[in-house]
C-alpha positions in Angstrom: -11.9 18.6 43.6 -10.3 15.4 42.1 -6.5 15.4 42.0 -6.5 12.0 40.5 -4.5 11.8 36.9 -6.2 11.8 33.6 -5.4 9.2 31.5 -4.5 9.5 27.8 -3.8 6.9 25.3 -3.0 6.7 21.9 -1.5 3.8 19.4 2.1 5.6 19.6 3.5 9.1 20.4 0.4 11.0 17.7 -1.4 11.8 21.6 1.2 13.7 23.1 -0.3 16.3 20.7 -3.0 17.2 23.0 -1.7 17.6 25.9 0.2 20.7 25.9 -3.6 21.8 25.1 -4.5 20.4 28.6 -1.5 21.8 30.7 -2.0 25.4 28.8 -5.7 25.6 29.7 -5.6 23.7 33.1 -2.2 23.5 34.4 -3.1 21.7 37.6 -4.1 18.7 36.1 -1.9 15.5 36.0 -1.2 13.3 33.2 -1.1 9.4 32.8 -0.2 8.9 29.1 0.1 5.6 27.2 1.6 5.4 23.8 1.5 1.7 22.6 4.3 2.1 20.2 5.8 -1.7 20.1 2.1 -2.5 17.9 1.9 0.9 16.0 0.4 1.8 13.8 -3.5 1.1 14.2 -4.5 2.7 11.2 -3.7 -0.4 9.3 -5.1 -3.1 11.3 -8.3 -4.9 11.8 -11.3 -3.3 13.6 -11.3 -6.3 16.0 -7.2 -5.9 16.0 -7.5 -2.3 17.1 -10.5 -3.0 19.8 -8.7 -5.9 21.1 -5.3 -3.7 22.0 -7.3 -0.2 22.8 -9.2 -2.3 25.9 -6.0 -3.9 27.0 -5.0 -0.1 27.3 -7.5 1.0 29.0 -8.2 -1.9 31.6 -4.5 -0.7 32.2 -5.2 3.2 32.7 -8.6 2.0 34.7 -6.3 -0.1 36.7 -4.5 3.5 37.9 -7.6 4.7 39.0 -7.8 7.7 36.4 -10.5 10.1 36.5 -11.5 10.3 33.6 -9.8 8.6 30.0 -9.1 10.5 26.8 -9.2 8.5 23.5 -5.9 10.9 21.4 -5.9 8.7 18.6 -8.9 8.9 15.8 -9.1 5.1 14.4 -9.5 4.2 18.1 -12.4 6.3 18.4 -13.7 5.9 15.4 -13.3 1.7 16.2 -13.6 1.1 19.9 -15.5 4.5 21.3 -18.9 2.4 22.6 -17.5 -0.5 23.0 -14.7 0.9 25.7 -17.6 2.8 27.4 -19.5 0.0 27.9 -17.1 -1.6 29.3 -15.7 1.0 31.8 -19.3 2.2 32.6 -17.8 4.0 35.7 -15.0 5.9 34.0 -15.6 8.8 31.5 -14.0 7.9 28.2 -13.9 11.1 25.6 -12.7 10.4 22.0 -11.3 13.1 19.2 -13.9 12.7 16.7 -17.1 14.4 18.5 -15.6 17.9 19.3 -13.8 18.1 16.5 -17.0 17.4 14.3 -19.3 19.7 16.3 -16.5 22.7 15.6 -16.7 22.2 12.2 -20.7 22.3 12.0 -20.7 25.5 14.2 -18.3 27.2 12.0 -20.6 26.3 8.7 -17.6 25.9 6.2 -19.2 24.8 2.9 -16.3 22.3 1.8 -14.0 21.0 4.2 -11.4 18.0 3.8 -10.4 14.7 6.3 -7.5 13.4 6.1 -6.7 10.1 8.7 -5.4 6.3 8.5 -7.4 3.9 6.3 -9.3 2.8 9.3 -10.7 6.2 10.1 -11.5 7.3 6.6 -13.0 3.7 6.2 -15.4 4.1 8.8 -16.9 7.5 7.7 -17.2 8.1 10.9 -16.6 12.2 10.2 -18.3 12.8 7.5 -21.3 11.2 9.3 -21.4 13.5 12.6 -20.7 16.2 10.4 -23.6 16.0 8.1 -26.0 14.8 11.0 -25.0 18.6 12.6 -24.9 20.4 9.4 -26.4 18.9 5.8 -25.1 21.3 4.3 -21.1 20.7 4.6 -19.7 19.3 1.9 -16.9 16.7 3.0 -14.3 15.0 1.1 -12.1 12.0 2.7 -8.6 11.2 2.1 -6.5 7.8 3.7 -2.9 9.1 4.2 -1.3 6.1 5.2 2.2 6.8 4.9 1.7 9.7 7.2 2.0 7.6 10.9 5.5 5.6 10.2 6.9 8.8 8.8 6.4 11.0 12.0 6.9 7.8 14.4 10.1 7.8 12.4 10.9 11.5 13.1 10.9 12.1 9.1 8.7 15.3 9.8 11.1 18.6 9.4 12.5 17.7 5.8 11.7 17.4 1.6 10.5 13.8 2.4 7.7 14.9 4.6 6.6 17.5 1.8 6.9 15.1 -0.9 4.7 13.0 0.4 1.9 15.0 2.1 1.7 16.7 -1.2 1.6 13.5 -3.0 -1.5 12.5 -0.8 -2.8 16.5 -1.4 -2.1 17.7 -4.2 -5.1 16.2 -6.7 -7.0 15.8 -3.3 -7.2 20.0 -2.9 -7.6 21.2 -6.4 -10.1 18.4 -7.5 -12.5 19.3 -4.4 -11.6 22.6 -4.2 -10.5 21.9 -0.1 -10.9 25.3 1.6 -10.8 23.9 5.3 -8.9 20.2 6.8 -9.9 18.0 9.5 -6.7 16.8 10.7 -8.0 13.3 11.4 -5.6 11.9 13.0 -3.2 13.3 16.4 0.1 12.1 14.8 -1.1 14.9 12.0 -0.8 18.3 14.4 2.8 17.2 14.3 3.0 18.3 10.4 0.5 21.4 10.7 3.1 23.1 9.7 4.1 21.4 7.1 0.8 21.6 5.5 0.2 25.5 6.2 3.8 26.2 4.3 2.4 23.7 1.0 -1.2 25.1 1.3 -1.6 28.4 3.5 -5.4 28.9 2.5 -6.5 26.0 3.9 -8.0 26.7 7.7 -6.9 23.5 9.8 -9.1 22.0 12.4 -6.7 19.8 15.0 -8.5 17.0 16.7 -5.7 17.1 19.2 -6.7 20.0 20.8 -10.8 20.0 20.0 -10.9 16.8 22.1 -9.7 19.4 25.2 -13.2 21.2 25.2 -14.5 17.7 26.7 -11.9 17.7 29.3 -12.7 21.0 30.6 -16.2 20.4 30.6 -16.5 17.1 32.1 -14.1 18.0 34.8 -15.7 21.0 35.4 -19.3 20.1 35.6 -18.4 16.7 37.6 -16.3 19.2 39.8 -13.4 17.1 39.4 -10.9 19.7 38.6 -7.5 19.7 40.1 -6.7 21.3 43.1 -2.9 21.4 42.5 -0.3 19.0 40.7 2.0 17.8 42.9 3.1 14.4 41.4 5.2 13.6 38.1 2.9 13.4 35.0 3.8 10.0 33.8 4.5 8.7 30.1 4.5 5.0 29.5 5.3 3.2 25.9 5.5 -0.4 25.2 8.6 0.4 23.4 10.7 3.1 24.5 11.6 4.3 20.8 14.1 7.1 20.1 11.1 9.3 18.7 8.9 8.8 21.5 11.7 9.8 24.0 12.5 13.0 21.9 8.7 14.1 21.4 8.2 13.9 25.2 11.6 16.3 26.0 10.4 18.5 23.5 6.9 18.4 23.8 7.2 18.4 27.7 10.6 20.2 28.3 10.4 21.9 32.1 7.1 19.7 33.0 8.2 17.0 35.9 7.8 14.0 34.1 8.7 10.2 34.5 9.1 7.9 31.5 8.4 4.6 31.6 8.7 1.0 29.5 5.4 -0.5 30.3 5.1 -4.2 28.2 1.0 -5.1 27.9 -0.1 -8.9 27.6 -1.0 -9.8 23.9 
């Protein structure tokens, strides 16, 4: 048993989507969660740019002696995956991209759609582990870029979300004929619902919670599952924004939780 916190990071509030997964399916287990949300977003910055702030994250999680990191934010996994292993050799570090990818080969949908920032969708990252696990997926990528600042912005429950994910959409599912969606990015869970009311056919696949099955698994096998949770789980920006404070009451309403301003070195 290992009562030790996991740490999650992500490049603003987008994580937060997977851990109600976490608490739902081990409840004993204690969070340390980083959203840098001063330097959101990543998905519009430099591979080196995005590398250079996800290890100053995670030499800060390490630093808390976490047992085990989880990547909740696609462009850093598709970016900075290897490299942050190899620097925290000691420290398992799990990104959203594998579990999600392997779910979607299992299933054997013949056409399925990814949506994420430009960085994700530029890397092909998806696509790739999908058609290494099944050839016979078709896949069909989409850059949403406007998504991020909208739903860091709150602009989620109104016509301006809708106008705009079906401005991204609309061409995107008729030309390809989208029967399933990889939502490639953990900001996106936040506008499932938004999606499923614009395009109800389309099965969803939410790399939020996929990236949970690695959790439990890891934990489990290292036998460093929880014994109980008896501290705070703790939620630390680098800029206390009025979105981030309302997605962590809402998200995490009940929980005992401690939010903090937490300031990295550039």
């Amino acid at each position: 048993m290992d009562n030790r916190a996991i740490g999650f990071f992500d490049s603003g509030l987008g994580g937060l989507t997977s851990i109600p997964v976490l608490k739902k399916t081990l409840p004993n287990e204690k969070v340390l969660y980083f959203g840098d949300t001063a330097r959101t977003p990543y998905g519009s910055k430099s591979p080196e740019t995005v590398r250079k702030f996800s290890a100053q994250i995670v030499d800060y999680l390490v630093s808390k002696n976490v047992k085990l990191i989880v990547i909740a934010c696609n462009t850093v996994t598709a970016m900075a995956l290897d490299m942050l292993r190899d620097l925290h050799p000691d420290v398992p570090i799990v990104g959203v991209i594998e579990p999600t990818a392997r779910h979607v080969a299992a299933d054997g949908v013949d056409n399925v759609g990814i949506i994420g920032t430009k960085v994700t969708i530029g890397s092909g990252v998806y696509a790739e582990r999908i058609h290494e696990l099944n050839p016979g997926i078709r896949t069909h990528s989409l850059a949403c870029p406007a998504l991020v600042p909208l739903i860091e912005d709150g602009i989620i429950d109104n016509e301006i979300m809708d106008l705009t994910v079906r401005y991204y959409m609309d061409d995107f599912v008729k030309k390809n004929q989208i029967n399933s969606l990889i939502l490639g990015c953990t900001h996106y869970p936040l506008i499932a619902s938004n999606i499923e009311k614009l395009y109800p056919d389309i099965k969803l696949y939410n790399s939020s919670a996929e990236v949970i099955s690695d959790v439990v698994k890891i934990l489990t096998e290292g036998e460093l599952l929880a014994s109980e949770n008896e501290f705070p789980d703790r939620f630390y920006a680098s800029d206390l924004s009025e979105s981030f404070l309302r997605m962590t009451d809402t998200l995490f309403e009940g929980y005992d939780t401690k939010i903090k301003l937490k300031k990295l070195d550039e």
